[in-house]
C-alpha positions in Angstrom: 27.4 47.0 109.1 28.4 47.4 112.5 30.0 44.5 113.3 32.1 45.5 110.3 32.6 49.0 111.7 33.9 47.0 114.7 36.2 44.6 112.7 37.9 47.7 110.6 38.2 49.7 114.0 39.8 46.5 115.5 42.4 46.4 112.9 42.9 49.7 113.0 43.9 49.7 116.5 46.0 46.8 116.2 48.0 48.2 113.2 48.2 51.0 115.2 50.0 49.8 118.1 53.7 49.2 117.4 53.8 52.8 116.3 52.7 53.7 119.5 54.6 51.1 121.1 57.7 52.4 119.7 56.5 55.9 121.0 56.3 55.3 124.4 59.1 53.5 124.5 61.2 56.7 123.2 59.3 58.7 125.4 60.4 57.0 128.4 63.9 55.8 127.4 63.0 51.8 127.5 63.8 48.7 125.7 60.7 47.8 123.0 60.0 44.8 124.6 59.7 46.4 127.8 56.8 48.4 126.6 55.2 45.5 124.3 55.6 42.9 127.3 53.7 45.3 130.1 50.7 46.2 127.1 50.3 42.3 126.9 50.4 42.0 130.5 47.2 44.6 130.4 45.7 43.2 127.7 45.5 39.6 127.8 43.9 39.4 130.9 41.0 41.7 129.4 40.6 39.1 126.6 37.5 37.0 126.4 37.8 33.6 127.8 38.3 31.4 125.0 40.3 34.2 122.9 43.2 32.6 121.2 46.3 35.3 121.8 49.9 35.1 120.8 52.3 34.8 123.6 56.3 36.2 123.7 57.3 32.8 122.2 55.0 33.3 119.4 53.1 30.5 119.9 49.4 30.7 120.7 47.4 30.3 123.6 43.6 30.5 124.3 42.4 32.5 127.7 
């Protein structure tokens, strides 16, 4: 149960974020991809070695 707590909180999060992507981005007067390219830049290198991510080409990649 919570593992899928954990799953359903995950996608919650990432459903969430290019709402608040587009936010901040508003908020500070800067280009979408600005704000989406610094959150990967904070995020990826968080990631679990061996995580698979998506990079700005859209191809994937594992950490």
């Amino acid at each position: 149960m919570r593992v899928l707590k954990l799953l359903l909180l995950g996608i919650a999060v990432l459903a969430s974020a290019p709402a608040e992507y587009r936010r901040v981005a508003e908020e500070i007067s800067a280009p979408l991809r600005a704000v989406q390219a610094r959150a990967g830049r904070q995020i990826i290198p968080r990631l679990p070695e061996g995580q698979y991510f998506m990079d700005a080409a859209g191809r994937w990649r594992q950490r």
